[in-house]
N, C-alpha and C positions, 0 to 999 in steps of 0.2 A: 521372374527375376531370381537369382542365385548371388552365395557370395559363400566363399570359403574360409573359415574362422581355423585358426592355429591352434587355439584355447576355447577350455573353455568359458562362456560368455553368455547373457543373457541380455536383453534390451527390448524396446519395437520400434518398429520401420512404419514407414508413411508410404503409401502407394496410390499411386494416381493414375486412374485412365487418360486417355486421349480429351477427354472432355473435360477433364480437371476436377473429376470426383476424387474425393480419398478416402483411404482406410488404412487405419492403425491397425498392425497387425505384429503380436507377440511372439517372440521366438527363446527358444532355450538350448543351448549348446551344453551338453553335461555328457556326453559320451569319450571324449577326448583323453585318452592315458599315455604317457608320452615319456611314465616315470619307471623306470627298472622294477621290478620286485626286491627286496631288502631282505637276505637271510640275517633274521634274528639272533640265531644260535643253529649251532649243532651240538647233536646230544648222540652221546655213545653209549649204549646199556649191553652190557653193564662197563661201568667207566674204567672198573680196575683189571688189573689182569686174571686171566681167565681162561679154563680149558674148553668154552660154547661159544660157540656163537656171538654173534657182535648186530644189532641194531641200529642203524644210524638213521637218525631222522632230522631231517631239515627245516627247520621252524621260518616261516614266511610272513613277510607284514602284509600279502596282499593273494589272493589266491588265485590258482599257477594252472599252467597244465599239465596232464599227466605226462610220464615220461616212459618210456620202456626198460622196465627192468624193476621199478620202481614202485612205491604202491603211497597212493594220493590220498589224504584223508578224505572223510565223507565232507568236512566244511571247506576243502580245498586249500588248506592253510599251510601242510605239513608233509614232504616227499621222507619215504622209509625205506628201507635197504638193509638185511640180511646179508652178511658176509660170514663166510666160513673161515676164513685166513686174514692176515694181514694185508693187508694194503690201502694204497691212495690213490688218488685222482680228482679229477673237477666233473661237475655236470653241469652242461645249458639248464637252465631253468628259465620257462619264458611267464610270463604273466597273460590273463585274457585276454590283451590288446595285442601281443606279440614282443613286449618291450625283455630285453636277456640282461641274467645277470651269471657271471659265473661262480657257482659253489666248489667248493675244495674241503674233500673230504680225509681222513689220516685215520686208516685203523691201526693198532701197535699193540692195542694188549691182549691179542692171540695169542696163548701157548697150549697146543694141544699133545706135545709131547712128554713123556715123562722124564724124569733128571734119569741122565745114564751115571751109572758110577763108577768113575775112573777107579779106584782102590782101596780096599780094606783090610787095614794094619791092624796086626792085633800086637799087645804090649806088656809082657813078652813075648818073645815068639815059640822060646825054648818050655819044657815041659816045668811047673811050679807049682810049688806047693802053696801062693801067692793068688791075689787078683790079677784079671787079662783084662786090660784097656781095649776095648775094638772101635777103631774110628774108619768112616766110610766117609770116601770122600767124593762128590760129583762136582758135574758141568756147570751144574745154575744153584740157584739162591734157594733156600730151601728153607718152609715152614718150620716151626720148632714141633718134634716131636716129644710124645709124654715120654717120660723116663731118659731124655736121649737129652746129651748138652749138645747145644748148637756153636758152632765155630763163630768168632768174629766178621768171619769172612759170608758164612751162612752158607757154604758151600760143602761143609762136611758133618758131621754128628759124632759124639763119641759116648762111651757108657762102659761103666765097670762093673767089670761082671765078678762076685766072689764065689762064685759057684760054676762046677760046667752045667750050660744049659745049650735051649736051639733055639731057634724061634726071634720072641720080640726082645 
């Protein structure tokens, strides 16, 4: 005899010959997965912006299979991905049984370029017997430097110089 369970199930069954012997006979259904895998989280290291590299790892309530491109922890829980640039997209993730869920990934805090700098004003420009104001001003937002004021905008630096010098 056979019989096809949807879930899983446990019980026992009564079975009888021709002659109307019987036997109780136990049975266990517990192989039955039929549930998606659940991304818990995804984790971007490092989270802030940044001139390396970007790891993304996908944390799983149930463990998965591997995927190409991808690299699976040792307890199967966790898909990771190196990215050198910016970007997005989804991955299948399926679970041991075959059941898919789709992950959607976002990298953004890529900058491996340095600030180009559009212009540096000096203040004045004519020859003084006075201090020279020199403000640089670039493309992107910019760390505060020592000795250097930083703009509102954080896009340029400035610093007074009383003396002629080169350098910092």
């Amino acid at each position: 005899i056979s019989k096809v369970f949807t879930k899983n199930t446990q019980g026992n069954v009564t079975i009888s010959d021709l002659a109307g012997n019987t036997a109780k006979r136990y049975y266990k259904v517990s192989n039955i997965d039929k549930t998606a895998p659940v991304v818990n989280e995804v984790v971007y290291s490092p989270e802030v912006l940044t001139n390396t590299d970007v790891v993304v790892t996908m944390k799983l309530s149930e463990k998965v299979k591997e995927i190409e491109g991808w690299t699976l922890s040792e307890n199967g829980l966790e898909l990771s991905k190196t990215f050198t640039e910016n970007t997005n997209g989804n991955i299948e993730i399926f679970d041991l049984a075959g059941n898919k869920v789709v992950a959607e990934y976002n990298v953004k805090n890529i900058d491996k370029e340095a600030p180009k700098p559009h212009s540096t004003t000096y203040s004045p420009k004519t020859l003084t017997n006075g201090d020279v104001k020199v403000t640089i001003r670039v493309n992107e937002e910019l760390k505060p430097v020592e000795g250097w004021e930083l703009s509102e905008d954080k896009k340029a630096i400035s610093k007074v110089f009383t003396k002629n010098t080169q350098g910092n």
